[in-house]
Backbone as CSV, one residue per row, in Angstrom:
resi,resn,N_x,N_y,N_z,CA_x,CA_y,CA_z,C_x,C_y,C_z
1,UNK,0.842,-1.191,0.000,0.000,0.000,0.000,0.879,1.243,0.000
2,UNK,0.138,2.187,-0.181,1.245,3.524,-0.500,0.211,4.741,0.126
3,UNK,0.761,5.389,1.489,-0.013,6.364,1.749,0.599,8.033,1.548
4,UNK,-0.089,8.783,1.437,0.698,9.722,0.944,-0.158,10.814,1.973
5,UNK,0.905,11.727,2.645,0.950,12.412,4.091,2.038,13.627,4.098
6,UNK,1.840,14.239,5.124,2.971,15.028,5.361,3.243,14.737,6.625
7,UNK,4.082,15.692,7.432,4.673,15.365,9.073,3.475,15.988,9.743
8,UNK,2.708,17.094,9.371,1.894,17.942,10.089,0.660,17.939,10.055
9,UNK,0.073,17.102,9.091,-1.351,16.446,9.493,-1.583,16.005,10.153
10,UNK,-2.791,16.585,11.155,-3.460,16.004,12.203,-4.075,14.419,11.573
11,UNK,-4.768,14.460,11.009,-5.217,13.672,9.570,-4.611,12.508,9.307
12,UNK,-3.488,12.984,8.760,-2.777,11.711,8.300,-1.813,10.668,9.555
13,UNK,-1.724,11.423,11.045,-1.197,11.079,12.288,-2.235,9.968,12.609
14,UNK,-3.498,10.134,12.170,-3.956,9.173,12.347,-4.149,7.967,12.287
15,UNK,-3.749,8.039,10.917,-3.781,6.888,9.723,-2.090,6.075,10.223
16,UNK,-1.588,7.278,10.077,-0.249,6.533,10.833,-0.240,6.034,12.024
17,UNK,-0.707,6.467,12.796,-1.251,5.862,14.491,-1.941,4.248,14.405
18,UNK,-3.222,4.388,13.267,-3.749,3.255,12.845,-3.217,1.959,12.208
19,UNK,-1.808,2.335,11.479,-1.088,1.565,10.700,-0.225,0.706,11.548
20,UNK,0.331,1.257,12.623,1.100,0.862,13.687,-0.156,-0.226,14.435
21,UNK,-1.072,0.281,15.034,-1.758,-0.404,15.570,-2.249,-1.680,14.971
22,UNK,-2.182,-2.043,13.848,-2.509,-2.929,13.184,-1.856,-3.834,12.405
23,UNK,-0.350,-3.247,12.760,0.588,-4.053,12.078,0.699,-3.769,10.428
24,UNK,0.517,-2.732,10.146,0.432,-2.529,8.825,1.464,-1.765,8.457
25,UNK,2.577,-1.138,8.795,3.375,-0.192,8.390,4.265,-0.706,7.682
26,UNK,4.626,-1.954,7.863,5.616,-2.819,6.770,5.373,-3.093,5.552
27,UNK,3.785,-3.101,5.765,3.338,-3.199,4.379,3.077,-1.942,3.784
28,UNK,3.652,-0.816,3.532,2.922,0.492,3.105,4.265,1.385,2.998
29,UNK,4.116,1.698,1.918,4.988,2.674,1.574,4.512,4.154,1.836
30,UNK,5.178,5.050,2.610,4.759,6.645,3.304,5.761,7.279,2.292
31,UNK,4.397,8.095,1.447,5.044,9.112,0.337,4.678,10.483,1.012
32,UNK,5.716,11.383,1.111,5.786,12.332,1.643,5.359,13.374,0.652
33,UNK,4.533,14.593,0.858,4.236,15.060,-0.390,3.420,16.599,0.398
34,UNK,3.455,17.244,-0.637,2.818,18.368,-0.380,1.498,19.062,-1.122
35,UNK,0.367,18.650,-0.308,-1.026,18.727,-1.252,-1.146,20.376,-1.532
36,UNK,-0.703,21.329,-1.262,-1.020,22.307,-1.973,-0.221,22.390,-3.178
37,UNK,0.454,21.677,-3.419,1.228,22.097,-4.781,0.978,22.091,-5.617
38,UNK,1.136,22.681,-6.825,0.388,22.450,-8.080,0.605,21.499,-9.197
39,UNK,2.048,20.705,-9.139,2.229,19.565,-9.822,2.773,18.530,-9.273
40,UNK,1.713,18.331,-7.633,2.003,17.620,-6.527,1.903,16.131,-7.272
41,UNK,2.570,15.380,-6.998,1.999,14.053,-7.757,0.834,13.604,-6.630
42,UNK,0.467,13.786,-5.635,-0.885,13.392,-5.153,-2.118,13.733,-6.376
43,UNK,-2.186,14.852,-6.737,-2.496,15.350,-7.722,-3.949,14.363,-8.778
44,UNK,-2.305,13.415,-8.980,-2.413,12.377,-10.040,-2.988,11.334,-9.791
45,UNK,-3.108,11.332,-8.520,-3.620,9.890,-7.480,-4.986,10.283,-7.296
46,UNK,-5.342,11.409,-6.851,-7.006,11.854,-6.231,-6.586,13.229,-6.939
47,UNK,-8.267,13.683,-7.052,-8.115,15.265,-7.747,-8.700,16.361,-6.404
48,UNK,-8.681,15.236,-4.862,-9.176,16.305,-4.017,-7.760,16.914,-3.670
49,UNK,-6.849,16.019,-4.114,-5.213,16.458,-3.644,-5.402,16.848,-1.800
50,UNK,-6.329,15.704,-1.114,-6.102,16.141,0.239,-5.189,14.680,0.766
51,UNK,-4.379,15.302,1.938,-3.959,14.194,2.418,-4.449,14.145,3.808
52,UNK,-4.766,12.665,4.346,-3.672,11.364,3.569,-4.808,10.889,2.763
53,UNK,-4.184,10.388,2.194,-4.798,9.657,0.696,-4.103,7.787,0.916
54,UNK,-4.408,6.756,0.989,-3.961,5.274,0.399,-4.829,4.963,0.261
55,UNK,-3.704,4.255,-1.165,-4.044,3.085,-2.156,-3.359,1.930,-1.564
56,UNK,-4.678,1.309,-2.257,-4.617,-0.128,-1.732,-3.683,-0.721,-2.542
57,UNK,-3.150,-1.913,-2.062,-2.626,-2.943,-3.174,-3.349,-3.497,-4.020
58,UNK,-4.834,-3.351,-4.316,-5.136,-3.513,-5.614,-5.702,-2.152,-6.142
59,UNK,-5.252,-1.215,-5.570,-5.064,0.197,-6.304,-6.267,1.264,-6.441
60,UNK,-7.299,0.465,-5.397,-8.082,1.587,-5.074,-7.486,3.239,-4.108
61,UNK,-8.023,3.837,-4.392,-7.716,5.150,-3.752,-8.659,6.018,-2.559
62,UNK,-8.217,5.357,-1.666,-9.117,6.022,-0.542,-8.639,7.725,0.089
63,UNK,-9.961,8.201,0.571,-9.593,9.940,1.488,-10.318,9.193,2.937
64,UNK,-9.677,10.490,3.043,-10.787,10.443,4.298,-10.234,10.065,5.348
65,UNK,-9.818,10.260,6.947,-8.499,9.410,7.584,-9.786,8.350,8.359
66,UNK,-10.975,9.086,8.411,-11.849,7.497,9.568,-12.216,6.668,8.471
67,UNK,-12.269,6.860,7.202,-12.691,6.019,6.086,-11.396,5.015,5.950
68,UNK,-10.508,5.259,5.745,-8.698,5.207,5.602,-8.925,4.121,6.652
69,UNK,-9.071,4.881,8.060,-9.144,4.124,9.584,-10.159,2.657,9.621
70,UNK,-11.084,2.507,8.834,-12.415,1.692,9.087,-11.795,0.312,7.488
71,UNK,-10.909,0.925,6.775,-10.321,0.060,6.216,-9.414,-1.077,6.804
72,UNK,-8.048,-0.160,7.470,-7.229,-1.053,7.911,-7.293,-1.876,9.185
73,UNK,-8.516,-1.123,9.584,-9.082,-2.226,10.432,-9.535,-3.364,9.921
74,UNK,-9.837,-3.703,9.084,-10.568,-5.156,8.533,-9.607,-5.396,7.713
75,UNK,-8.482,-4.972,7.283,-7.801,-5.916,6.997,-6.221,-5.847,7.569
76,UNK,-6.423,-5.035,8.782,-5.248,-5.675,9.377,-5.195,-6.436,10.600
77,UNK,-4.487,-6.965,11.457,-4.216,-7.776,12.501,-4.679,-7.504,14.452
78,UNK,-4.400,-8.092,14.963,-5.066,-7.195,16.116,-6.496,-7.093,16.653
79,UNK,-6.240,-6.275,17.708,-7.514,-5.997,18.175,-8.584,-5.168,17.427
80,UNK,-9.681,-4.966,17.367,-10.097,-3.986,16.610,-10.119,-2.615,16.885
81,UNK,-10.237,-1.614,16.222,-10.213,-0.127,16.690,-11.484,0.575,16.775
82,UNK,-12.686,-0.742,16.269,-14.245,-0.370,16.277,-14.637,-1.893,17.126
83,UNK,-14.122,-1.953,18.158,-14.496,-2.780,19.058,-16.518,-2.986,19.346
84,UNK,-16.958,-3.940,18.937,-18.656,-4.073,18.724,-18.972,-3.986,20.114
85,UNK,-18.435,-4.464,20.731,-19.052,-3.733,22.486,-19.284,-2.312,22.958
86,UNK,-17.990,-2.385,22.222,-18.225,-0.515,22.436,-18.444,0.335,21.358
87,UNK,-18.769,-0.393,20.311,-19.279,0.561,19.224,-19.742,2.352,19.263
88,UNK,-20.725,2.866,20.313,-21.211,3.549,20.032,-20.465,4.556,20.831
89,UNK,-19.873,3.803,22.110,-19.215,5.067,22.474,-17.740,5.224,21.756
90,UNK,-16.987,4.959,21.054,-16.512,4.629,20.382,-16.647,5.620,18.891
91,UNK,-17.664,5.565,18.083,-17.877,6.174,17.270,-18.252,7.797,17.704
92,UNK,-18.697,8.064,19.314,-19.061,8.950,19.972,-17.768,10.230,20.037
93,UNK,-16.698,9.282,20.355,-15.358,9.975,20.819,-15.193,9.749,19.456
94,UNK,-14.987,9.199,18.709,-14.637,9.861,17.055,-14.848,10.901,16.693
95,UNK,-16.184,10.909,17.003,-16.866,12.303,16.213,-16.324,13.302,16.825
96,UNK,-16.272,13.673,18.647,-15.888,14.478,19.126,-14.707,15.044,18.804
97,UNK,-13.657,13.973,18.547,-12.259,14.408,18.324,-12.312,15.032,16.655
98,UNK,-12.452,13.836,15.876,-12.684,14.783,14.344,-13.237,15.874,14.513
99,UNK,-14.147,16.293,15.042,-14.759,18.045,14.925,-13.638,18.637,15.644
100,UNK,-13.378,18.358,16.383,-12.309,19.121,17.382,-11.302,19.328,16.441
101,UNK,-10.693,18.056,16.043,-9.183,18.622,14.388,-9.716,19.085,13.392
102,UNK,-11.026,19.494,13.482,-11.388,19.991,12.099,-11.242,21.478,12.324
103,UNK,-12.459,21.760,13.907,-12.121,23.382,14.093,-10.576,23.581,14.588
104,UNK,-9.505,23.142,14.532,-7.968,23.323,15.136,-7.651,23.244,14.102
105,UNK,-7.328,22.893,12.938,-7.273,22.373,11.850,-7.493,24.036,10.815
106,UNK,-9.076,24.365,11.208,-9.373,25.292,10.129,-9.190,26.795,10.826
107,UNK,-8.830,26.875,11.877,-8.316,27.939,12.818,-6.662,28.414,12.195
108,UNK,-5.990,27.250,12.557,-4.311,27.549,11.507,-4.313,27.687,10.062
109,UNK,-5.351,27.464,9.559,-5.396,27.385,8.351,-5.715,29.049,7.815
110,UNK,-7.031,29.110,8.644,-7.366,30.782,8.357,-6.370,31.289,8.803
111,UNK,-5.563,31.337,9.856,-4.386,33.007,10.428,-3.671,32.105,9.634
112,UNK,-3.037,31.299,9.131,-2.385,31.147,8.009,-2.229,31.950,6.558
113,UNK,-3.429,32.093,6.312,-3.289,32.332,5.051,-4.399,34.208,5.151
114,UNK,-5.249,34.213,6.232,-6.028,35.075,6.434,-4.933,35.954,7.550
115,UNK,-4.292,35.788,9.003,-3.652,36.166,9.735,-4.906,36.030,10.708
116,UNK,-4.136,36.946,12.101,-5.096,36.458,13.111,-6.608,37.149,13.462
117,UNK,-6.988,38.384,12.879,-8.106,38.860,12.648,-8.970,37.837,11.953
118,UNK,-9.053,36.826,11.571,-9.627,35.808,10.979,-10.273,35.441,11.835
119,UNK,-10.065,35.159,13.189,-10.493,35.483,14.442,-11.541,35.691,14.826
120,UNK,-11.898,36.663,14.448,-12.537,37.361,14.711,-13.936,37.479,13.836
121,UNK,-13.901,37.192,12.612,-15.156,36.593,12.031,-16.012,36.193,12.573
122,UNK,-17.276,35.867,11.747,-18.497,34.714,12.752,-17.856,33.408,12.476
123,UNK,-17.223,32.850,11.535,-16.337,31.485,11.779,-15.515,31.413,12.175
124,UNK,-14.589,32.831,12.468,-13.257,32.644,13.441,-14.099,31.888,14.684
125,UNK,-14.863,32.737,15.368,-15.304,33.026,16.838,-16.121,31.518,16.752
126,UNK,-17.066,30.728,15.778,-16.924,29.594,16.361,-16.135,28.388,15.876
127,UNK,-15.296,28.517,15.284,-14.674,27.499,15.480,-13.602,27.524,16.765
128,UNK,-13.427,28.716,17.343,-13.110,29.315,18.602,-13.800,28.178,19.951
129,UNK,-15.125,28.879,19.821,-15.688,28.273,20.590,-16.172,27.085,20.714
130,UNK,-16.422,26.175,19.389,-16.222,24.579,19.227,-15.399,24.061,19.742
131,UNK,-13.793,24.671,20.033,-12.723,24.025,20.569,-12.815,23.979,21.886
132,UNK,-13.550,25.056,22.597,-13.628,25.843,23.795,-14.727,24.176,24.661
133,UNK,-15.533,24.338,24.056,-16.661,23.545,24.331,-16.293,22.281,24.041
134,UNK,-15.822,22.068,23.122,-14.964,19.977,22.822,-14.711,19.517,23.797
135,UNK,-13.515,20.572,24.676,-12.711,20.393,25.220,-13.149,19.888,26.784
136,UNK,-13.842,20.680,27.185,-14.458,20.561,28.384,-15.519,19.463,27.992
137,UNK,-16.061,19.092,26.889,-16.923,18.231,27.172,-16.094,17.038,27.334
138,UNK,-15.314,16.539,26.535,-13.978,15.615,27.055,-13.691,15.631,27.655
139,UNK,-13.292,16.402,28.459,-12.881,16.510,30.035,-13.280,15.523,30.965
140,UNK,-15.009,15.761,30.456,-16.172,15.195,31.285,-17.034,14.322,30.949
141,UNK,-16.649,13.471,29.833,-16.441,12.556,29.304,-16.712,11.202,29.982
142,UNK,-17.517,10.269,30.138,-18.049,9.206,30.825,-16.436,8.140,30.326
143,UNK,-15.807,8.103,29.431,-14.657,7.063,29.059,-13.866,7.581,29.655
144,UNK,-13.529,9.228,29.807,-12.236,9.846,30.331,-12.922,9.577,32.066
145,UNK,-13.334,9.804,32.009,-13.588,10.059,33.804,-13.464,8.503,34.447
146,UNK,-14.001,7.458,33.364,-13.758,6.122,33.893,-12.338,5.474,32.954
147,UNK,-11.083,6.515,32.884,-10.437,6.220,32.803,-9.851,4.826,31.397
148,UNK,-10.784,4.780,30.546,-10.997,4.152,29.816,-9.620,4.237,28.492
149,UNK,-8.540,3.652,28.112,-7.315,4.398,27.385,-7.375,3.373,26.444
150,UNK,-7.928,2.087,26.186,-7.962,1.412,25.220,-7.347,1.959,23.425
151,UNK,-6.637,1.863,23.293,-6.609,2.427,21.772,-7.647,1.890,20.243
152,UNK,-8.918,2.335,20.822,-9.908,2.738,19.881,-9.452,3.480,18.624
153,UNK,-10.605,3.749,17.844,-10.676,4.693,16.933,-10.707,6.120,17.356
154,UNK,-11.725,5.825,18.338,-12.312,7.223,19.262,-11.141,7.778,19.995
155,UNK,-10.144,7.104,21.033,-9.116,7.575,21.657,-8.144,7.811,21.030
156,UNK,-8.042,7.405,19.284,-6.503,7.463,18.658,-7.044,9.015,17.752
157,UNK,-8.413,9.147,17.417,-8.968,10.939,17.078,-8.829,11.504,18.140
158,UNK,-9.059,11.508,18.917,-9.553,12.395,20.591,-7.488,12.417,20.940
159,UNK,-6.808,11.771,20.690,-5.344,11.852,21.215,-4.521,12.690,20.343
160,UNK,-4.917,12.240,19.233,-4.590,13.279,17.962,-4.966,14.715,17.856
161,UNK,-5.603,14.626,18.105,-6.547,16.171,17.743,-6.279,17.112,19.294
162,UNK,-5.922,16.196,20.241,-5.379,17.609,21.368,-3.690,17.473,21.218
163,UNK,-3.313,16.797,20.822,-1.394,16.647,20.169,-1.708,17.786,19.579
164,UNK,-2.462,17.644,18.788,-2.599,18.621,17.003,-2.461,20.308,18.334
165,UNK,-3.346,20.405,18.934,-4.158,21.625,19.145,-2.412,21.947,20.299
166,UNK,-1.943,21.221,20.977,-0.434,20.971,21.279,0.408,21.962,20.411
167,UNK,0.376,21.290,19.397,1.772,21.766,18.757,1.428,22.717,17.946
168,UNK,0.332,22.911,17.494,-0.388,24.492,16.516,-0.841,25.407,17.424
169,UNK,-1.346,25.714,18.375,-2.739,25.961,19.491,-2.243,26.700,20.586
170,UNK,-0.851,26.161,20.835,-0.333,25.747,22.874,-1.095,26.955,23.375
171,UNK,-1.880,28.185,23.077,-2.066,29.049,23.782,-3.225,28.514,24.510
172,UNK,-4.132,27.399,23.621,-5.265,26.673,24.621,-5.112,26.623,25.860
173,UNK,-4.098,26.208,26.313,-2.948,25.645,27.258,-4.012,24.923,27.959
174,UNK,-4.245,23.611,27.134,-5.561,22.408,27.522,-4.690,21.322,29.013
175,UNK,-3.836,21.386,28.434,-3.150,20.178,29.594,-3.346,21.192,31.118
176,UNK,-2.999,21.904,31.077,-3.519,22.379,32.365,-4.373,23.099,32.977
177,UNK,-5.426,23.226,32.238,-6.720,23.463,32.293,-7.696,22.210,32.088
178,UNK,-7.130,21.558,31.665,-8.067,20.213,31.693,-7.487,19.108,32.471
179,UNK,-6.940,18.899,33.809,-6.272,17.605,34.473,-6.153,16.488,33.929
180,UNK,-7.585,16.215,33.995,-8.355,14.733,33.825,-8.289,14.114,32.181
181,UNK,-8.553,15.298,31.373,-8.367,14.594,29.852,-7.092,14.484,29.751
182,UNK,-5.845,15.682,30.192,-4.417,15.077,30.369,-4.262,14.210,30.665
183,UNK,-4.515,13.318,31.930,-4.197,12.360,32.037,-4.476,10.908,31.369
184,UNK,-5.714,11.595,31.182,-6.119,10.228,29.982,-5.024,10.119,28.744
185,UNK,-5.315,11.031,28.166,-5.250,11.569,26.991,-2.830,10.883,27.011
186,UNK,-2.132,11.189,27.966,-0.946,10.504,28.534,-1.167,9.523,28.528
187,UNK,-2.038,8.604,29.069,-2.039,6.915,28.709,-2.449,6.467,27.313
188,UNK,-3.038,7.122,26.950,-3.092,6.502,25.536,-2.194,6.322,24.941
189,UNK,-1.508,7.437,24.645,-0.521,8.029,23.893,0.803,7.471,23.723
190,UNK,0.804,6.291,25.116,1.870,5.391,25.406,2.018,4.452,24.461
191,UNK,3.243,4.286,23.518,3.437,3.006,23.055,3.926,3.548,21.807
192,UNK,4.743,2.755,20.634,5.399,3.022,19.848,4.723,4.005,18.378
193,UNK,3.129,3.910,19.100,2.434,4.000,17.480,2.192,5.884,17.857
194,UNK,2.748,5.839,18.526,2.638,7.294,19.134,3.622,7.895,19.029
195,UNK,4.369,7.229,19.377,5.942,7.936,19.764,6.703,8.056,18.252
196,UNK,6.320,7.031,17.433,6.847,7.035,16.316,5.817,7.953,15.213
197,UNK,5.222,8.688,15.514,4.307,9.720,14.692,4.337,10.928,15.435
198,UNK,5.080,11.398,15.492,4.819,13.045,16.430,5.350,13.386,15.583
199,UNK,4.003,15.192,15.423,4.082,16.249,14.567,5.610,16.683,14.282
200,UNK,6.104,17.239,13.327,7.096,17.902,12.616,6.512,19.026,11.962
């Protein structure tokens, strides 16, 4: 398989998080690439030119990192990352965390290219406050509060997406304003599929 990523996708950390977890990284070639470019060879692969993007070994072309995620689960090794017991809470903390890297995500993106009055918009101010509100609802969180670190789907978005808000964000300054999801959010995070994917 051949996935194609950069170091600084929240997005594609996932997929890489997922690959590890499943024993799949041996099999997959990580093409490093830059989707805004204009004669990016992602390009040539998908015309959304978003990453991460893998193709399969029989050469389908997937987006999407929980679509990406809901693949290599069924065909890789291991425990599952959509565990049927816990399905729903599970898909619960997915969602939470994907919205969460989406508004962190589209926050750097606007003072990126807009600066920080972007801010200040009616979509600065909520995707502002989406993060504001994620955050604390995680906090308080029936899995975080019962201590729950299993590496799910839900805990490997929800671990990602406050890394992400970490290393783009730090003014959140979530780890110490939030105890309890810190600490969760530290056990997960334990183990090679983590340690070997941190942002650049």
């Amino acid at each position: 398989m051949q996935l194609y990523l950069n170091t600084s996708s929240p997005y594609a950390r996932v997929v890489r998080v997922c690959l590890y977890e499943k024993k799949l990284m041996e099999r997959t070639e990580l093409c490093w690439c830059d989707p805004w470019a204009v004669d990016s060879e992602l390009l040539q692969i998908t015309p959304l030119s978003r990453i991460p993007t893998l193709v399969t070994d029989d050469g389908d072309v997937l987006t999407e990192s929980l679509l990406i995620a809901h693949y290599l689960d069924v065909v890789g090794e291991g425990p599952s990352l959509l565990p049927s017991k816990a399905l729903a809470e599970t898909l619960e903390l997915a969602g939470l965390g994907q919205g969460l890297m989406e508004a962190a995500f589209n926050v750097v993106i606007g003072r990126k290219h807009g600066g920080h009055e972007v801010d200040t918009t009616l979509l600065g101010q909520r995707r502002l406050k989406a993060i504001e509100r994620t955050l604390a609802t995680l906090n308080a969180h029936p899995g975080v509060l019962a201590g729950n670190v299993q590496r799910t789907l839900g805990a490997i978005v929800v671990a990602v997406a406050l890394a992400y808000i970490s290393f783009r964000l730090p003014a959140f300054d979530w780890p110490n304003r939030y105890p309890t999801l810190h600490a969760w959010q530290a056990k997960v995070v334990e183990g090679e599929s983590f340690a070997l994917t941190t942002f650049e």
